[in-house]
C-alpha positions as CSV (number, residue, x, y, z in Angstrom):
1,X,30.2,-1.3,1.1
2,X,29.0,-4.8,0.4
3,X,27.9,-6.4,-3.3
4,X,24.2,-7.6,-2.9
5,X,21.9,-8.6,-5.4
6,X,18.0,-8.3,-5.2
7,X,15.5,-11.3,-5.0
8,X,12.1,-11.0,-5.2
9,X,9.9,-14.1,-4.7
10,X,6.5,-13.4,-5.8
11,X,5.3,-11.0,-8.6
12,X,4.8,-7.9,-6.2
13,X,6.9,-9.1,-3.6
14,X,9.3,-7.0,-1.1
15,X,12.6,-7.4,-2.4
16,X,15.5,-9.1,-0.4
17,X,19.2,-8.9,-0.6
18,X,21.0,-11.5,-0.6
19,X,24.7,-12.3,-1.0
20,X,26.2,-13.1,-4.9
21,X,29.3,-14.3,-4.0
22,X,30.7,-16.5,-6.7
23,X,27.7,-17.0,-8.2
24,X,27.2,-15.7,-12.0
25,X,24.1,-14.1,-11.1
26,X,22.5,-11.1,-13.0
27,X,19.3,-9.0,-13.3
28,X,16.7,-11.5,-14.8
29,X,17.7,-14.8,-13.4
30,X,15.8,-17.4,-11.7
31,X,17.8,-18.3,-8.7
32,X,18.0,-20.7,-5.8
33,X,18.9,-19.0,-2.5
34,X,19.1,-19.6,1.4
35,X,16.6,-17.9,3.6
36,X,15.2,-17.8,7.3
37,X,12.8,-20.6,6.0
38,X,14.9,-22.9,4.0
39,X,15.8,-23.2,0.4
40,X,13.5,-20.8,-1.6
41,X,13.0,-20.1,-5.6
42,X,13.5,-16.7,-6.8
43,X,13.4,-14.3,-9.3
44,X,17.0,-12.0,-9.5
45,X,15.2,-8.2,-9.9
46,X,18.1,-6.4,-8.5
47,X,21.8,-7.4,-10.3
48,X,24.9,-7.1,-8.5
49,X,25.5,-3.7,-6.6
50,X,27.0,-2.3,-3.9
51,X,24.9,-0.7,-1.1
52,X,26.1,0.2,2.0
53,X,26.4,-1.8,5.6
54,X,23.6,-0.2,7.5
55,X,21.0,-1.0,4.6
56,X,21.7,-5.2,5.2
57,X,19.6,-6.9,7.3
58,X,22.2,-9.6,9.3
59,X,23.2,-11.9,8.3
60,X,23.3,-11.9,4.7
61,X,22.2,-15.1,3.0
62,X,24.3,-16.7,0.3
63,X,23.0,-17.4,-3.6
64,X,23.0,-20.8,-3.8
65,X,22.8,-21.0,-7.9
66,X,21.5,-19.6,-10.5
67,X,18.6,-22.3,-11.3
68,X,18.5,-25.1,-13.4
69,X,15.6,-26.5,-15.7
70,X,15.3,-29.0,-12.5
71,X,14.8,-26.2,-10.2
72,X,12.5,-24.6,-13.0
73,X,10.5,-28.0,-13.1
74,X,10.5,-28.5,-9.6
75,X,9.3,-24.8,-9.0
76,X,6.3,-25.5,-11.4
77,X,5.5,-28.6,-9.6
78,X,5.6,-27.1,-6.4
79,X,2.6,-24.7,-7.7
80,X,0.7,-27.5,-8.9
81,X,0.4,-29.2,-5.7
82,X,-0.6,-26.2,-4.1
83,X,-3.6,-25.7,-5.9
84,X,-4.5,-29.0,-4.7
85,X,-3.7,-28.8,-1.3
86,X,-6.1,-25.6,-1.6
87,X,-8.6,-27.6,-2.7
88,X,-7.8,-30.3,0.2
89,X,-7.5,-27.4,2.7
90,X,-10.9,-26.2,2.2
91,X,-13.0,-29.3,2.1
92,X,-11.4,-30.3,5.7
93,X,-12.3,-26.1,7.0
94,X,-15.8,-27.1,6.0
95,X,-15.7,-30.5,7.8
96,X,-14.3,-29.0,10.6
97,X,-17.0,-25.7,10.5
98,X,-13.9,-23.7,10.9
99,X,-15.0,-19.6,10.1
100,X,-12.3,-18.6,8.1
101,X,-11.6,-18.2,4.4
102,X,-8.5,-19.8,2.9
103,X,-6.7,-17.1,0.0
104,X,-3.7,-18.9,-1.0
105,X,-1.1,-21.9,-0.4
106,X,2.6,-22.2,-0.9
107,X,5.1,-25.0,-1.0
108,X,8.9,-24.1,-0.1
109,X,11.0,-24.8,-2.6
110,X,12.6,-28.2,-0.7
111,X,9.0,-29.5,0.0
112,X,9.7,-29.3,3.9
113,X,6.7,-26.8,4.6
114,X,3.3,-26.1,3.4
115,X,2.2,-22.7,4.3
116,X,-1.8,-22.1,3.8
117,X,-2.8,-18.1,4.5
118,X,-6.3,-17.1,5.6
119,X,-8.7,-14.6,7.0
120,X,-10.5,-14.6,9.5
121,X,-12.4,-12.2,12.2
122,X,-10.9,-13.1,15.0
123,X,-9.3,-16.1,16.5
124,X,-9.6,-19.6,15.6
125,X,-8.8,-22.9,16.9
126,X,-7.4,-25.1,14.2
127,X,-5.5,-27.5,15.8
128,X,-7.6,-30.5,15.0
129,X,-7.3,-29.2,11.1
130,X,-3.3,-28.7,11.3
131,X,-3.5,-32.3,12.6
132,X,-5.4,-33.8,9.6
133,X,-3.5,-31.8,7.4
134,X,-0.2,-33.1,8.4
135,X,-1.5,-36.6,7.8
136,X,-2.2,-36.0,4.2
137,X,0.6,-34.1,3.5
138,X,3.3,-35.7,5.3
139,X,5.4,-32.2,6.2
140,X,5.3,-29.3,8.0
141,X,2.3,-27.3,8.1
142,X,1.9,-23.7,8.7
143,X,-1.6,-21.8,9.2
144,X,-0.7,-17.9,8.4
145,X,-3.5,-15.7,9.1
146,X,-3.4,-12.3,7.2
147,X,-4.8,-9.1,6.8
148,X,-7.4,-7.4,4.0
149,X,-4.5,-5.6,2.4
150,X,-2.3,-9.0,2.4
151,X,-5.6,-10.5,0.9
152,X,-6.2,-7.9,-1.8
153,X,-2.7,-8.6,-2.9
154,X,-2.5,-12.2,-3.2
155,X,-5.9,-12.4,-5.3
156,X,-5.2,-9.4,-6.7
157,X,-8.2,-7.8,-9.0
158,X,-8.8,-4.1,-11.1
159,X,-9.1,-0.7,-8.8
160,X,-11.5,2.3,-9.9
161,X,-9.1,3.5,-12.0
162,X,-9.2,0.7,-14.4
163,X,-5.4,-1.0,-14.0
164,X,-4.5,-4.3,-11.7
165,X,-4.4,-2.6,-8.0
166,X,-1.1,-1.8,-7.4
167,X,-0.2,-4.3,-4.4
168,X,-0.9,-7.3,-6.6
169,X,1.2,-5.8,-9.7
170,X,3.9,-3.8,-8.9
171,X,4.2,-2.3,-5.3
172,X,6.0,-4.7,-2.7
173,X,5.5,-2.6,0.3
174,X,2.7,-1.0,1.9
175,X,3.1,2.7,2.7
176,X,1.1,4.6,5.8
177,X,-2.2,5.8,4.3
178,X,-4.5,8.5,6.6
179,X,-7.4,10.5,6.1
180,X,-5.2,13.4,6.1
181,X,-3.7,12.2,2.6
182,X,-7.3,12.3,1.3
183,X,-7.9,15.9,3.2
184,X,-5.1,17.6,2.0
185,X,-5.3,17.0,-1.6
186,X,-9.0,18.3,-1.6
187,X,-10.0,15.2,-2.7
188,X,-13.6,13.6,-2.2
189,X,-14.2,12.0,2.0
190,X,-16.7,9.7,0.5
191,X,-15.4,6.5,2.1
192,X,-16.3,4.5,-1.6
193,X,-14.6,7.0,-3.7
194,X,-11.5,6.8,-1.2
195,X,-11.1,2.7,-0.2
196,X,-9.6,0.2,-2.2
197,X,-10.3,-3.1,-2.6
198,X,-9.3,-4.0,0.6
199,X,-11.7,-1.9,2.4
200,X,-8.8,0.2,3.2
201,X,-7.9,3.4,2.4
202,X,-6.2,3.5,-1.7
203,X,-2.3,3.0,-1.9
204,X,-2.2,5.6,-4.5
205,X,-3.1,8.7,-2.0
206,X,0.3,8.6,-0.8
207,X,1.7,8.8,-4.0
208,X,1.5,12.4,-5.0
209,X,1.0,13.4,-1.6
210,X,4.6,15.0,-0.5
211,X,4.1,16.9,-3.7
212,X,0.5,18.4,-2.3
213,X,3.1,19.3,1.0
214,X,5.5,20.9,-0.8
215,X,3.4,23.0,-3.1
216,X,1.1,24.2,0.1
217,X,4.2,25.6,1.6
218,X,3.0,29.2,1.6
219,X,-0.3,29.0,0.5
220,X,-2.8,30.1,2.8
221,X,-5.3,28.4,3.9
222,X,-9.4,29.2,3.7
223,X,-10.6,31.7,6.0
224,X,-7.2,33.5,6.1
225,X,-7.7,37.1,5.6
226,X,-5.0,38.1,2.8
227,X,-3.9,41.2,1.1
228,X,-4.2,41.0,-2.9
229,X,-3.1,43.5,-5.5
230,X,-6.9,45.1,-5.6
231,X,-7.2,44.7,-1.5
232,X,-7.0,42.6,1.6
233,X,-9.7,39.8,1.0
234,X,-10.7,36.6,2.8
235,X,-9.7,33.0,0.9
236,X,-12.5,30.8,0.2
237,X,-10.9,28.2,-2.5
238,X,-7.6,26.7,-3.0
239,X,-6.0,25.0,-5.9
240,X,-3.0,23.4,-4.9
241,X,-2.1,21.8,-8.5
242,X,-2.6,25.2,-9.7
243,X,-1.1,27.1,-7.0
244,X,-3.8,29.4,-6.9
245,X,-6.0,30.9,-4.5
246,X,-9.9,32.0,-4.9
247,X,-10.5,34.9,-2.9
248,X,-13.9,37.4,-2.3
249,X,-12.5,40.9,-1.6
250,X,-13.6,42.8,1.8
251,X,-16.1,45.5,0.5
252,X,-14.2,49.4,1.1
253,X,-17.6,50.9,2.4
254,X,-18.5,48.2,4.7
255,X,-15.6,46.0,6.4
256,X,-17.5,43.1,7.7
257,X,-19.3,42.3,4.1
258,X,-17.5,40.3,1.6
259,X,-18.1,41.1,-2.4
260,X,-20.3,38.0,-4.2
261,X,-17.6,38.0,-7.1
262,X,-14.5,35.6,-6.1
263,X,-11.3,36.6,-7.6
264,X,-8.2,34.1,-8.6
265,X,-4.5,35.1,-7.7
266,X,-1.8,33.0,-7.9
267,X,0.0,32.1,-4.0
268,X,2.9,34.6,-4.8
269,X,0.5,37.6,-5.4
270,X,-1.2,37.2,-2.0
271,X,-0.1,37.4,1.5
272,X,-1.2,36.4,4.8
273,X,-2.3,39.0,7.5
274,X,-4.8,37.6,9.8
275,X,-5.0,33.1,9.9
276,X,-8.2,31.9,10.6
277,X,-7.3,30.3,13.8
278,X,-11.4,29.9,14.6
279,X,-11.5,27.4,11.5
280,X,-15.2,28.5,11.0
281,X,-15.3,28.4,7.4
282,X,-16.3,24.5,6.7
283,X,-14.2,22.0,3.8
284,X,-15.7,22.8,0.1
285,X,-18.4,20.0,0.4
286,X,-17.5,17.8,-2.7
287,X,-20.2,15.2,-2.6
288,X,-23.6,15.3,-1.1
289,X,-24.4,14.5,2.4
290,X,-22.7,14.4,6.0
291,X,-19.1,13.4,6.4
292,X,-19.0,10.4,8.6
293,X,-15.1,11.1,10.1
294,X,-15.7,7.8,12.8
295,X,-16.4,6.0,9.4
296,X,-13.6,7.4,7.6
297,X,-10.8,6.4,10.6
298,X,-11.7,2.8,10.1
299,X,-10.2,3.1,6.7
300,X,-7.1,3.7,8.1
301,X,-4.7,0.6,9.1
């Protein structure tokens, strides 16, 4: 076991461990630490714990301090120039007809590197720009290009439902999303209804997801033929939340003919005896028109 503490560097930022030490360090602080990069300015999220070996990332780097109204000054100032070396930034990628779109700079904390992010479609040849930025700047200059999800995060903005979207508020690390998630919880394929900001498949459809698993277990699925307490019947509705499933009963007098009244019985009252292995009964349709599943796939990362 080894004490850590956690450091997170921007609001929604993955969180790092780094070594206390010595260092009177708790949950809260602004501290100055060493990373891969240099001397950086964080924020202590995490207070001193003790996690095992195999979850450090080697080496572990020291806390420096806990920061002082210096480093807090210098921090500020650091975010200052920034914005105007974003301004800079994007009057020389119009002078230089550049096609990509600048979303955010960042000073390190020691001033030695100026790191500008961007978008673009493919790739671009900014070496005359890097040049010309070095000469104004005086440092190191780094060109990071990003994706749409890094974008979405860094200007951040409100999802459908209303709050901040959860990358640029709370959620450091982004999670595997597939269509599957969407398809599994019976939830709408309309590719609007589905996408975040980002033109991405939503963050929050993996949320509740392993609980969709775990309540499915058992449950058949539509087309199974099952037996019910009133007769064996074919299921043509689920409700997963509910863990209930809508059935039409197989008329007694005529084998191949379903009744037009559908029945609901909870998952443990029915039970499979024939799966519909031909999947020939089609998804509930939830919104109107054809389900583009080529569309759909480029939602996925």
């Amino acid at each position: 076991m080894i004490t850590v503490v956690g450091v997170r560097f921007k609001k929604a930022g993955k969180i790092y461990y780094f070594d206390p030490a010595d260092v009177p360090v708790n949950q809260g602080d602004h501290v100055i630490v060493e990373t891969a990069r240099g001397i950086e300015y964080g924020d202590c999220v995490i207070g001193k714990r003790e996690i095992a070996d195999e979850q450090i990332v080697s080496p572990l780097k020291p806390v420096l301090r806990v920061s002082t109204a210096e480093d807090d000054a210098n921090h500020h100032n650091n975010k200052e120039k920034a914005q105007e070396a974003m301004r800079v930034c994007n009057e020389k990628i119009k002078h230089h007809e550049l096609d990509m779109k600048l979303i955010d700079v960042e000073y390190t904390f020691d001033n030695n590197k100026v790191i500008f992010y961007f978008t673009a479609d493919g790739r671009i040849d900014f070496r005359e720009l890097v040049k010309d930025l070095a000469a104004i700047f005086r440092t190191r200059i780094e060109l990071r290009q990003i994706g749409v999800r890094d974008e979405s995060k860094m200007v951040k903005g409100l999802g459908p439902c209303g709050r901040e979207i959860c990358c640029g508020s709370w959620l450091g690390d982004f999670a595997p999303v597939s269509i599957k998630m969407a398809k599994d919880q019976n939830l709408s394929l309309n590719p609007v209804k589905i996408s975040g900001l980002c033109g991405r498949l939503m963050c929050c459809l993996k949320y509740e997801y392993d609980t969709y698993v775990q309540i499915r277990v058992g449950m058949p699925n539509r087309g199974d033929k099952v037996k019910t307490p009133e007769g064996n019947a074919v299921v043509v509705d689920t409700n997963i939340l509910l863990e209930q499933v809508k059935v039409r009963h197989v008329l007694k007098d005529k084998p191949n003919e379903l009744s037009e009244d559908i029945v609901a019985y909870k998952k443990t009252e029915v039970k499979v005896i024939e799966v519909n292995r031909e999947n020939k009964v089609a998804p509930p349709i939830v919104d109107a028109g054809p389900i583009d599943f080529a569309e759909l796939k480029k939602l996925e990362d």
